[in-house]
Short mmCIF file of the C-alpha atoms (twelve columns), coordinates in Angstrom:
data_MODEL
# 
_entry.id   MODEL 
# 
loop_
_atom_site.group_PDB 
_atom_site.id 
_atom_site.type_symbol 
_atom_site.label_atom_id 
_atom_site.label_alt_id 
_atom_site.label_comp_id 
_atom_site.label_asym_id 
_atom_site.label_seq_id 
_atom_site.Cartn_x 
_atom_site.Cartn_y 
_atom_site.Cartn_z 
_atom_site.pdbx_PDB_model_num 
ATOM 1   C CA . UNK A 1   84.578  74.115  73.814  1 
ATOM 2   C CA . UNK A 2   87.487  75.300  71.394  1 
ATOM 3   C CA . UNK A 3   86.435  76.039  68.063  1 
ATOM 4   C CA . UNK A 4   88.404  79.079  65.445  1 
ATOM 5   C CA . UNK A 5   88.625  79.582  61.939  1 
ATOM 6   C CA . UNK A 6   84.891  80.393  61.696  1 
ATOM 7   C CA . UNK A 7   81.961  82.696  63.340  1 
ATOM 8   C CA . UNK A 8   79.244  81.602  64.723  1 
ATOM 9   C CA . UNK A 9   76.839  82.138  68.111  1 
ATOM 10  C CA . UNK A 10  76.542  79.327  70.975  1 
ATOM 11  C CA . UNK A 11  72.695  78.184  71.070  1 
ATOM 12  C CA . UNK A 12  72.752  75.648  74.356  1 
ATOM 13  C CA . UNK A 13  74.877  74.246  77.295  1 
ATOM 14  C CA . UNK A 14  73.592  71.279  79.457  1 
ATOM 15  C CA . UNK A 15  75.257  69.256  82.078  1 
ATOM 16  C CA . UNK A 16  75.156  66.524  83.929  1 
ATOM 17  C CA . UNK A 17  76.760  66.351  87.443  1 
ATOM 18  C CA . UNK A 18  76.268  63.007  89.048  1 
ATOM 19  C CA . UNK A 19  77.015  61.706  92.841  1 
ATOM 20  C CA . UNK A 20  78.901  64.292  93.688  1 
ATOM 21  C CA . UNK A 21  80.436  63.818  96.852  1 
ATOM 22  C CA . UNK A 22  81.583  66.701  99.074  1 
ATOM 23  C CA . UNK A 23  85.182  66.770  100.412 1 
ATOM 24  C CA . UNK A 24  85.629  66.940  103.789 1 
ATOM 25  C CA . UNK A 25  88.574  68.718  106.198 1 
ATOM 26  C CA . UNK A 26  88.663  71.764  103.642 1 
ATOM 27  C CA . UNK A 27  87.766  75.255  103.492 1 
ATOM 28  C CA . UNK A 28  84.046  75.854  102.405 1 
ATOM 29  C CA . UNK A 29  84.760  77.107  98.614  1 
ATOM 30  C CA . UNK A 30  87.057  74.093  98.953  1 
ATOM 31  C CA . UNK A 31  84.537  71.617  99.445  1 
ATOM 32  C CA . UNK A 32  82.046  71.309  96.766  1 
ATOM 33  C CA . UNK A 33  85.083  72.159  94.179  1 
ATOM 34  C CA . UNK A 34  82.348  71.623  90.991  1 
ATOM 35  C CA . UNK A 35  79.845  74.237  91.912  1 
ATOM 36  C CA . UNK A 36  82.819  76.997  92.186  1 
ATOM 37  C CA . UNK A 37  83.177  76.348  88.245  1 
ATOM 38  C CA . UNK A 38  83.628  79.766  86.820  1 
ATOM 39  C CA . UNK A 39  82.505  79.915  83.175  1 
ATOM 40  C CA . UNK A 40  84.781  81.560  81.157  1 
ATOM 41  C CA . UNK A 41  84.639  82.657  77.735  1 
ATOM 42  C CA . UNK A 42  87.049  84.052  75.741  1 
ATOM 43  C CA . UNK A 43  85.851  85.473  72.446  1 
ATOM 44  C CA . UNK A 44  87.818  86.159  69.278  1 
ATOM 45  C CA . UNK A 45  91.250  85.642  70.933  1 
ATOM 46  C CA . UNK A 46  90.720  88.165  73.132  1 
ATOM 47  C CA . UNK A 47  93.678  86.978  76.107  1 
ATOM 48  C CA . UNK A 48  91.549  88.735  78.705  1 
ATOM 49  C CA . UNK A 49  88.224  86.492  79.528  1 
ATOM 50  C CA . UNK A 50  85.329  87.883  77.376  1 
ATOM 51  C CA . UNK A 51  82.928  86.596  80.240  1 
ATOM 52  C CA . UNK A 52  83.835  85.870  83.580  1 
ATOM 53  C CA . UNK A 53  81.065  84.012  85.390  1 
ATOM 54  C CA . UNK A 54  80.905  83.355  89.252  1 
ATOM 55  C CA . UNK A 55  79.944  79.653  89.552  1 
ATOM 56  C CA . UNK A 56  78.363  76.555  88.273  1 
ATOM 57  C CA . UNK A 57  75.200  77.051  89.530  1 
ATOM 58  C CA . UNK A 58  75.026  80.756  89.111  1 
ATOM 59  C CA . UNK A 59  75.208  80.192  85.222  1 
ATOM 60  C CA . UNK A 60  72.510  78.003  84.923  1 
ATOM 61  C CA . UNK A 61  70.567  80.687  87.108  1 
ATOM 62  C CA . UNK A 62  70.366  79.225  90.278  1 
ATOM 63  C CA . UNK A 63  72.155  79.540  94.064  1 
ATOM 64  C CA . UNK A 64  73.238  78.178  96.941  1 
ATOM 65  C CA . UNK A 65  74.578  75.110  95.353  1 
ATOM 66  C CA . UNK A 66  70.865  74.573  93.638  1 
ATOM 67  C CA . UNK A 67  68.930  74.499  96.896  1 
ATOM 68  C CA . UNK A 68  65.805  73.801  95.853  1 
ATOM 69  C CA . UNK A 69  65.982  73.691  92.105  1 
ATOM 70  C CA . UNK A 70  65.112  69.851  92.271  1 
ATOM 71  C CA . UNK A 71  63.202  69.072  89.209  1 
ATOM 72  C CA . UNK A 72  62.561  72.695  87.932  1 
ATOM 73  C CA . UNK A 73  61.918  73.845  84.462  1 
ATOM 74  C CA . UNK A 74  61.531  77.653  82.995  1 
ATOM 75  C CA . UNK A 75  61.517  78.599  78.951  1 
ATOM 76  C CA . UNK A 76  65.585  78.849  78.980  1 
ATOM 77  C CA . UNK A 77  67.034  77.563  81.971  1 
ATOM 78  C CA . UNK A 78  66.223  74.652  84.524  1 
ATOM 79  C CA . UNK A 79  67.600  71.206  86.168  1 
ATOM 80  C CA . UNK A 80  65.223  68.481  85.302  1 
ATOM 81  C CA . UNK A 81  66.812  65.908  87.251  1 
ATOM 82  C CA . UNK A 82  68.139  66.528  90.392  1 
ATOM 83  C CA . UNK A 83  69.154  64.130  93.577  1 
ATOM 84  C CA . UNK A 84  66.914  65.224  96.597  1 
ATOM 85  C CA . UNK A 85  68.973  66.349  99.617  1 
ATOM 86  C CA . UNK A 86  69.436  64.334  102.943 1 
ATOM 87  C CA . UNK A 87  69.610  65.277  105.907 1 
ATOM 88  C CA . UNK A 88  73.749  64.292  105.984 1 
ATOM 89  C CA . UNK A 89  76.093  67.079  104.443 1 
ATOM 90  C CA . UNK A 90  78.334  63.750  103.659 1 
ATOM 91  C CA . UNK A 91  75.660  62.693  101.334 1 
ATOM 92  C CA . UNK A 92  76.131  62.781  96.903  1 
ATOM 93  C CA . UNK A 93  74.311  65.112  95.037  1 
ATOM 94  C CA . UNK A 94  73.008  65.133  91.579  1 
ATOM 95  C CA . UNK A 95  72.138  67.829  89.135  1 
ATOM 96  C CA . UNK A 96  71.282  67.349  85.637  1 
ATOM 97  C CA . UNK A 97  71.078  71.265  84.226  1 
ATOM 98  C CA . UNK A 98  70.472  73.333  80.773  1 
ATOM 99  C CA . UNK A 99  70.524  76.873  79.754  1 
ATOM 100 C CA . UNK A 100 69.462  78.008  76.335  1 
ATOM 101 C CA . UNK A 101 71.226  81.014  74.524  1 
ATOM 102 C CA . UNK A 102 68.135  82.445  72.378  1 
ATOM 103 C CA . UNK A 103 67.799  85.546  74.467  1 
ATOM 104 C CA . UNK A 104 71.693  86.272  75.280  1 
ATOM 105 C CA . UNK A 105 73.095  84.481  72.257  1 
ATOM 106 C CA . UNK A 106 77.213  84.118  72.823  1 
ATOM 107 C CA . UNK A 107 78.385  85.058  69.160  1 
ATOM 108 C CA . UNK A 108 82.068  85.263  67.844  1 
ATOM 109 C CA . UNK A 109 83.405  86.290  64.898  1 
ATOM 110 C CA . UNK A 110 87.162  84.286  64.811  1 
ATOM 111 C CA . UNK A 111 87.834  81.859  67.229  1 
ATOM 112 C CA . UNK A 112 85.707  81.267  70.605  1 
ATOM 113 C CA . UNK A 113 87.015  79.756  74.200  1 
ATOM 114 C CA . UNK A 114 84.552  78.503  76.665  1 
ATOM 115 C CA . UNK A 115 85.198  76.380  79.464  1 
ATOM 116 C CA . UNK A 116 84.550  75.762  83.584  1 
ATOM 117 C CA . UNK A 117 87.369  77.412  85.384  1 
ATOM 118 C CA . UNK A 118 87.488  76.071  89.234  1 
ATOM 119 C CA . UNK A 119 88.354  78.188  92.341  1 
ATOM 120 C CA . UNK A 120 92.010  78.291  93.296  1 
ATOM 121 C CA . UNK A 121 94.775  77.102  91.818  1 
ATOM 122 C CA . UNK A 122 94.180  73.283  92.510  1 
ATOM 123 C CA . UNK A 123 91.178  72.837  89.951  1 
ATOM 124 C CA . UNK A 124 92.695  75.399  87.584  1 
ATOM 125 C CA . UNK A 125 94.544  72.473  85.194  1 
ATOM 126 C CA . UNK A 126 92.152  70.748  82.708  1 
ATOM 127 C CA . UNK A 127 90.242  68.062  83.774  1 
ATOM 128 C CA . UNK A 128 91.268  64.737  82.081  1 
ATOM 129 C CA . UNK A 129 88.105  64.040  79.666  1 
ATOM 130 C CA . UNK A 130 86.258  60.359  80.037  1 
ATOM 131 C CA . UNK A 131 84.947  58.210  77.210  1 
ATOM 132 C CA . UNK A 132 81.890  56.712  77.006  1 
ATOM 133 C CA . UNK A 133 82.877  53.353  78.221  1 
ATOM 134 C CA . UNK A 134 84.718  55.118  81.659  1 
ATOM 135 C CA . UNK A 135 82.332  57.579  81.900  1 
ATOM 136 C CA . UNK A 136 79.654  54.845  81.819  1 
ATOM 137 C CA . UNK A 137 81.802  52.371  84.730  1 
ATOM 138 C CA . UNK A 138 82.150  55.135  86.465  1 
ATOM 139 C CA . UNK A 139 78.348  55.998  86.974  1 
ATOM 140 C CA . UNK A 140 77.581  52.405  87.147  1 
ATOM 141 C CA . UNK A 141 79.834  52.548  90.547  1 
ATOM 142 C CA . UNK A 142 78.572  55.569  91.804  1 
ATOM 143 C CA . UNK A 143 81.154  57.354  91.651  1 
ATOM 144 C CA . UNK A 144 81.517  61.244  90.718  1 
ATOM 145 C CA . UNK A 145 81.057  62.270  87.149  1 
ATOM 146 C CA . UNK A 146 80.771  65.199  85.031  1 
ATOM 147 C CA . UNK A 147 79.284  65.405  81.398  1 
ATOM 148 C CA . UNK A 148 78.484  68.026  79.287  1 
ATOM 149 C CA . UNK A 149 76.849  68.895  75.548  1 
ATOM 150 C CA . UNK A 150 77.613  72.185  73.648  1 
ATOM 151 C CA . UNK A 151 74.916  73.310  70.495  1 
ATOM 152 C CA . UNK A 152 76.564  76.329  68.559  1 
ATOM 153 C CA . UNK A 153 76.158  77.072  65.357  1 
ATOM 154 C CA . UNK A 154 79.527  77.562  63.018  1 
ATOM 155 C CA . UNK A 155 80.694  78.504  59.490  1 
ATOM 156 C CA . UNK A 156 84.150  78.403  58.505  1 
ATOM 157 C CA . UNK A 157 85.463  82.073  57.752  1 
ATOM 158 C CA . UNK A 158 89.531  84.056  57.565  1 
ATOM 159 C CA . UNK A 159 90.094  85.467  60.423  1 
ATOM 160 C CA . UNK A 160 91.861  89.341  59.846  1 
ATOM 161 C CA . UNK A 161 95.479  88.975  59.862  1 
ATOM 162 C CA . UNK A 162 97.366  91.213  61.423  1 
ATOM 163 C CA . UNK A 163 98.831  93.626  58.725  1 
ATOM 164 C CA . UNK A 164 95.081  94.495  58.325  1 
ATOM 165 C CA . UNK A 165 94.814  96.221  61.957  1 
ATOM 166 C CA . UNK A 166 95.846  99.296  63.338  1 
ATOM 167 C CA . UNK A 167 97.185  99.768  66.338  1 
ATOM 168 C CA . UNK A 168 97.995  102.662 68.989  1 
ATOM 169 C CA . UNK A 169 100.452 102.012 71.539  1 
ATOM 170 C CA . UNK A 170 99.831  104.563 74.182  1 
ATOM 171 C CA . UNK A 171 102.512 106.422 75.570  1 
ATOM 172 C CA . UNK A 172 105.123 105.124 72.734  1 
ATOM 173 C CA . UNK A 173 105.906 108.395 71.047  1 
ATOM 174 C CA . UNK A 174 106.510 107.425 67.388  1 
ATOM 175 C CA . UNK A 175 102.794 105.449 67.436  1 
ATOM 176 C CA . UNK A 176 101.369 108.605 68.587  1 
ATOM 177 C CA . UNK A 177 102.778 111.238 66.256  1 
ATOM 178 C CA . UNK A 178 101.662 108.340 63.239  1 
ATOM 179 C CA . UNK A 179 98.263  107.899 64.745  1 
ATOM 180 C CA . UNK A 180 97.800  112.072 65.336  1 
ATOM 181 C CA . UNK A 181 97.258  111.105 69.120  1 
ATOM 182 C CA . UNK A 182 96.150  114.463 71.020  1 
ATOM 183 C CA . UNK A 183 95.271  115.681 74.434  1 
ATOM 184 C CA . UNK A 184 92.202  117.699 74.009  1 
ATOM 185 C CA . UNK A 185 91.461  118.668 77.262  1 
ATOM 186 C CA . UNK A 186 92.993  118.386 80.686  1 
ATOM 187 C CA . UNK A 187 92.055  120.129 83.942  1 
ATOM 188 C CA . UNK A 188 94.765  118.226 86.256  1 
ATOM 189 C CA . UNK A 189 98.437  118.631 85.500  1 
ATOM 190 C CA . UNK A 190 99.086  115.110 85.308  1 
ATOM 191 C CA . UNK A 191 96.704  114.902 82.755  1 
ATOM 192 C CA . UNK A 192 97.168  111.969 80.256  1 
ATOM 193 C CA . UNK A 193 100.500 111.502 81.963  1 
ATOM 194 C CA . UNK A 194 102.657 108.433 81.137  1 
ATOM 195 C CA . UNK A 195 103.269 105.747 83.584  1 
ATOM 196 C CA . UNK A 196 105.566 102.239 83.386  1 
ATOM 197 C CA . UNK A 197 104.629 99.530  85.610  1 
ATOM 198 C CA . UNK A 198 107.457 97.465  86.813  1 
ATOM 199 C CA . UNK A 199 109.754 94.702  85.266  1 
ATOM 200 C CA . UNK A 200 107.397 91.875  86.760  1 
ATOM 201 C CA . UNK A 201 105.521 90.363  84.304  1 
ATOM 202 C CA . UNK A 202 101.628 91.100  84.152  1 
ATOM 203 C CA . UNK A 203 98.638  88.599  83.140  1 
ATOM 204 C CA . UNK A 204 95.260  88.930  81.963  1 
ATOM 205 C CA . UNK A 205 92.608  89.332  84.202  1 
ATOM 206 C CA . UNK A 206 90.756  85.648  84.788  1 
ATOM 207 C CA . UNK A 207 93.101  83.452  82.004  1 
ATOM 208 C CA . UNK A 208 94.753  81.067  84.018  1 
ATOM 209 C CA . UNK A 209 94.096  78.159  81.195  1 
ATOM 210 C CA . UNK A 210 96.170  79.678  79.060  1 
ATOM 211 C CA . UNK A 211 97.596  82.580  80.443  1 
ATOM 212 C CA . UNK A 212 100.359 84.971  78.983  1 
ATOM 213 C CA . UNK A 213 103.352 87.019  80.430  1 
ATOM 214 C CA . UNK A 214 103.208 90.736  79.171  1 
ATOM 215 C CA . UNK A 215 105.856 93.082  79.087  1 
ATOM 216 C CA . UNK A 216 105.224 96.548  77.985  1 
ATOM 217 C CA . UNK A 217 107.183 99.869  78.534  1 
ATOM 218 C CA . UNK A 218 104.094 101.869 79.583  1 
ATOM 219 C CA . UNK A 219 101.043 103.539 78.975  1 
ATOM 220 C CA . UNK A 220 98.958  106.729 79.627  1 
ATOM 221 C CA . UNK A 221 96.808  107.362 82.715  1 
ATOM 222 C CA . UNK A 222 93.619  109.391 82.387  1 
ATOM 223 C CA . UNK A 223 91.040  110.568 84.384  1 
ATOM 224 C CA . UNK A 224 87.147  112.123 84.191  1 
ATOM 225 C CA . UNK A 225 88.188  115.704 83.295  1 
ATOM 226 C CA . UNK A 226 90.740  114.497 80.175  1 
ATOM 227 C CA . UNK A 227 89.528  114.374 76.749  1 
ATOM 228 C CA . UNK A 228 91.923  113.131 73.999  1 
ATOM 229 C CA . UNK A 229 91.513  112.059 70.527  1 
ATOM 230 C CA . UNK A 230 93.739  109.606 68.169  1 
ATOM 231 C CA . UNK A 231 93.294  107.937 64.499  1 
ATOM 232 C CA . UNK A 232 93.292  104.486 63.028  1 
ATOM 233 C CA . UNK A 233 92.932  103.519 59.327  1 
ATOM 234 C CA . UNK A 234 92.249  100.102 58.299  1 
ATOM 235 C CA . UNK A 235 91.623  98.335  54.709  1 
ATOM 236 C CA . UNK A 236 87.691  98.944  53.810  1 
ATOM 237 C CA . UNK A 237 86.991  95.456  53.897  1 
ATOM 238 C CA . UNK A 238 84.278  94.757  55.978  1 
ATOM 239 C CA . UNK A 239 80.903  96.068  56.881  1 
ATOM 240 C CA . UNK A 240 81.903  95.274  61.088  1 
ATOM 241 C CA . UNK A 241 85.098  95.920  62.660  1 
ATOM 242 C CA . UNK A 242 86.319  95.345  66.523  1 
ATOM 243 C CA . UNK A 243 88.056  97.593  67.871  1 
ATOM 244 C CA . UNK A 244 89.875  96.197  71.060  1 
ATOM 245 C CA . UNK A 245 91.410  98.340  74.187  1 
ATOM 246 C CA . UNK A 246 94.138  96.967  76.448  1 
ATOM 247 C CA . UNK A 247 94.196  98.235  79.733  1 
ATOM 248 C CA . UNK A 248 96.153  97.937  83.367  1 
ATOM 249 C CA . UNK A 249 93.383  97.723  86.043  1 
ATOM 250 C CA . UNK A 250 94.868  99.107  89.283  1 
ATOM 251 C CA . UNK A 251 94.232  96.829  92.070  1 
ATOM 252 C CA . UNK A 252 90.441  96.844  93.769  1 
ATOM 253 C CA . UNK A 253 89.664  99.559  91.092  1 
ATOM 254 C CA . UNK A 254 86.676  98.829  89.452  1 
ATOM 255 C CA . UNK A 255 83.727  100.051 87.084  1 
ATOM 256 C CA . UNK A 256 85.890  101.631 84.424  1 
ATOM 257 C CA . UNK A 257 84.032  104.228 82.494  1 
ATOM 258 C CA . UNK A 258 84.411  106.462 79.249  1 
ATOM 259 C CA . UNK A 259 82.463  108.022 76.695  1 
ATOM 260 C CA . UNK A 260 83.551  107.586 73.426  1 
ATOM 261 C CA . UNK A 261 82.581  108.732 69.286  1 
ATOM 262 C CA . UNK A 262 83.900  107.768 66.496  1 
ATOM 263 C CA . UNK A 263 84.177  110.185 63.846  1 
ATOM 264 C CA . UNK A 264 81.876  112.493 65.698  1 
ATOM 265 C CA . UNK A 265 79.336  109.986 65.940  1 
ATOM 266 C CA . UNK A 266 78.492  108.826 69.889  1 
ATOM 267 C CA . UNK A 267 79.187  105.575 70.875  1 
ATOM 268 C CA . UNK A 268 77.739  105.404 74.521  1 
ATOM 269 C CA . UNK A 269 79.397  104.741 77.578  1 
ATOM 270 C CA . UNK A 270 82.530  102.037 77.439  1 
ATOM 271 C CA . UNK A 271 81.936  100.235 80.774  1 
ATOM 272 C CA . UNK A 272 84.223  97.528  81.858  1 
ATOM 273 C CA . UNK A 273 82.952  96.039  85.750  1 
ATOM 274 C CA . UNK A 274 85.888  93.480  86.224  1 
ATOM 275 C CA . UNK A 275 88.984  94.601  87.979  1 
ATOM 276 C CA . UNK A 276 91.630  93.685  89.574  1 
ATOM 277 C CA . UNK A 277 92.781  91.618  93.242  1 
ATOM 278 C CA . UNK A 278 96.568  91.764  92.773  1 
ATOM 279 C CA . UNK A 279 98.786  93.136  90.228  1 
ATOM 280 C CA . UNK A 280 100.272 90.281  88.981  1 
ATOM 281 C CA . UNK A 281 97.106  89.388  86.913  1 
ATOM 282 C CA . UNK A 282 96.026  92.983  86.016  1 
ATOM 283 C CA . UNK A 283 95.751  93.433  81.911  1 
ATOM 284 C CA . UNK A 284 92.116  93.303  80.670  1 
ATOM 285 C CA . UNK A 285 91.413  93.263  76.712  1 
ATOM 286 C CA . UNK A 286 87.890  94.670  75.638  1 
ATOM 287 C CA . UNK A 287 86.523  94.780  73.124  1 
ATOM 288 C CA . UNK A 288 84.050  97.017  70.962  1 
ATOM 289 C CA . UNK A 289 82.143  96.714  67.654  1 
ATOM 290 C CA . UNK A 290 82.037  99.667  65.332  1 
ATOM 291 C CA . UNK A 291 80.235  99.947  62.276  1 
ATOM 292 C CA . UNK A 292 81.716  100.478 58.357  1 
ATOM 293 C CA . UNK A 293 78.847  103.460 58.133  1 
ATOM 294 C CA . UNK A 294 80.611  105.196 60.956  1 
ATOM 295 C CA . UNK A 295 84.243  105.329 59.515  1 
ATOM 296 C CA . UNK A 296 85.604  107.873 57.181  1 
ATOM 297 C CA . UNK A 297 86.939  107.291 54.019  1 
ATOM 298 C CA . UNK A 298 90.590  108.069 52.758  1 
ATOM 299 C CA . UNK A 299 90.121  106.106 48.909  1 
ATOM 300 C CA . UNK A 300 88.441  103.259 48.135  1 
ATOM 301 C CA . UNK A 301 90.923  100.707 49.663  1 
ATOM 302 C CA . UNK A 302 91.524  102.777 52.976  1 
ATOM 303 C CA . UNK A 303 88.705  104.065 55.792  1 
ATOM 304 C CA . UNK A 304 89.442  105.877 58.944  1 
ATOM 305 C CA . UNK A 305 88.748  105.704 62.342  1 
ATOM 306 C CA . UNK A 306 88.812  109.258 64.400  1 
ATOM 307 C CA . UNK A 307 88.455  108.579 67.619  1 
ATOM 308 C CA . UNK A 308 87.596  110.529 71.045  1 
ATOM 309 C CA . UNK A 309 87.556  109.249 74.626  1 
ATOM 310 C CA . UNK A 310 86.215  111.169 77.804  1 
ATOM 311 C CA . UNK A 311 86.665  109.265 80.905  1 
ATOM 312 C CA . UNK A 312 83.863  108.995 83.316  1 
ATOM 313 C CA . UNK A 313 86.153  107.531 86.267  1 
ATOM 314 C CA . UNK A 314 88.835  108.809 88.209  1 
ATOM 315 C CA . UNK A 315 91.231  105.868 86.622  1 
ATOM 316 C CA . UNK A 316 91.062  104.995 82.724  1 
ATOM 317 C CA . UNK A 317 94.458  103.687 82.556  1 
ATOM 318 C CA . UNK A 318 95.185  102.841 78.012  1 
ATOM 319 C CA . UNK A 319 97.790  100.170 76.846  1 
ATOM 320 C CA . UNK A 320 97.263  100.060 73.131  1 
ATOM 321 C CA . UNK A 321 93.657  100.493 71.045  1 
ATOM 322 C CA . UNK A 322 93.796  98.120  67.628  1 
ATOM 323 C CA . UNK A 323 90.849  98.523  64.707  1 
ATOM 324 C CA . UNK A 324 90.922  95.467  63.007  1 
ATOM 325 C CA . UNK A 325 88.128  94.348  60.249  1 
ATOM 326 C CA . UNK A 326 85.968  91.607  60.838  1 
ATOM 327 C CA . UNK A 327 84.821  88.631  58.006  1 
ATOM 328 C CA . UNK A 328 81.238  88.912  57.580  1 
# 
């Protein structure tokens, strides 16, 4: 599912996954290469994956490859139709599966991304899609197939352009003397220090549809006992705006946490679980949603953004943070 140029919320995914035939002489994660389908969902153009699931089955709320979920049915998730298993681990499987969105709607505001991402780099190109008529020979021989219906509801909307966001670039002197950047508090003498990763090119954590080099010049690394503060002023446009961080997650260092206001008013805990395995894809965009009641105003075209982060974790390692209104 690609859709942009509107907002919207996905409603329903079902699937259909028919003789599927394990392959043999490979690793286990290898061998049933459709159940280590990793939804991924990237939301708003975020480069980072907005949601970054574990596997097939896991989505639809099962495990273990479905083991027993033959011919199960709850209110929002369940596989109606399902092969039964033989005794033979060389023997096809079938799954026909559906999860509803009412309860954990996926909404977007721009532009979503949503697709089945497989395990290793083998089943990481796009799949080449089947008509009806192939799709139809090929069930007819018993071969493998895949299928799959998306129900989202969409209306066409401008997405903000980007002279209508602000953005901080951390550790970039001239961006923070414009956006008033300060160090509030720091108990550790490297406090909010600067730091420059090297010239090898960095990726976004779990993008590897569509994945982007970054090259930066550095950022600022905090930790729990810093507190600093920095503005952003955008057109008062909107009654919802998104305000996105970009961040270097340090390898194996996860569970990211901060506590954050805006304009004095709290904002909870920012939490962000997924890290990093290797450096190479280490960049994670997240993103926030901050309401037009909580911004100041400068005049009647112009509101303000006065924000203040205390990290929670030993590592809270900024980019650049962007404020940029939202159609409603």
């Amino acid at each position: 599912m690609d859709v942009d140029g509107g907002w919207g919320h996905v409603v329903s995914l079902s699937m259909e996954v028919d003789k599927l035939v394990p392959v043999q002489g490979v690793p286990l994660p290898f061998r049933w290469a459709a159940l280590q389908a990793d939804p991924v969902v990237h939301i708003d153009g975020s480069a980072a994956a907005t949601v970054l699931g574990s596997g097939l089955e896991d989505y639809f709320s099962y495990a273990h490859g479905f083991a027993g979920a033959e011919n199960t049915s709850y209110a929002f998730v369940g596989v109606p139709h399902a092969s039964k298993r033989g005794s033979r681990t060389t023997d096809p499987l079938t799954w026909h599966c559906y999860r509803q969105h009412v309860l954990d709607p996926i909404p977007f505001r721009s532009s979503i991304q949503f697709f089945m991402e497989g395990t290793g780099s083998r089943f990481s190109s796009p799949a080449d899609p089947l008509n009806y008529e192939k799709h139809r020979r090929r069930r007819l021989a018993g071969l493998p197939t895949l299928s799959h219906t998306v129900l989202y509801y969409f209306r066409p909307g401008g997405t903000p352009s980007a002279d209508s966001c602000d953005r901080v670039w951390l550790g970039n002197t001239t961006s923070e003397l414009r956006h008033r950047f300060r160090l509030v508090q720091s108990r550790s003498p490297s406090g909010g220090s600067t730091f420059a990763l090297s010239d090898l090119p960095r990726r976004f954590i779990g993008d590897t549809s569509r994945n982007r080099t970054f090259l930066f010049s550095g950022g600022r690394a905090f930790t729990r006992s810093d507190i600093f503060r920095f503005e952003l002023s955008v057109p008062s446009s909107a009654t919802v705006y998104r305000l996105r961080r970009t961040s270097y997650s340090a390898p194996l260092r996860w569970n990211d946490r901060a506590q954050w206001t805006v304009n004095g008013i709290d904002q909870g805990v920012w939490f962000v679980p997924m890290g990093s395995l290797c450096d190479e894809y280490s960049l994670v965009d997240d993103d926030r949603v901050v309401l037009r009641h909580h911004l100041g105003q400068y005049d009647s075209n112009v509101v303000v953004a006065r924000f203040e982060f205390r990290p929670l974790s030993e590592t809270w390692n900024d980019i650049s943070y962007e404020l940029c209104p939202l159609p409603d």
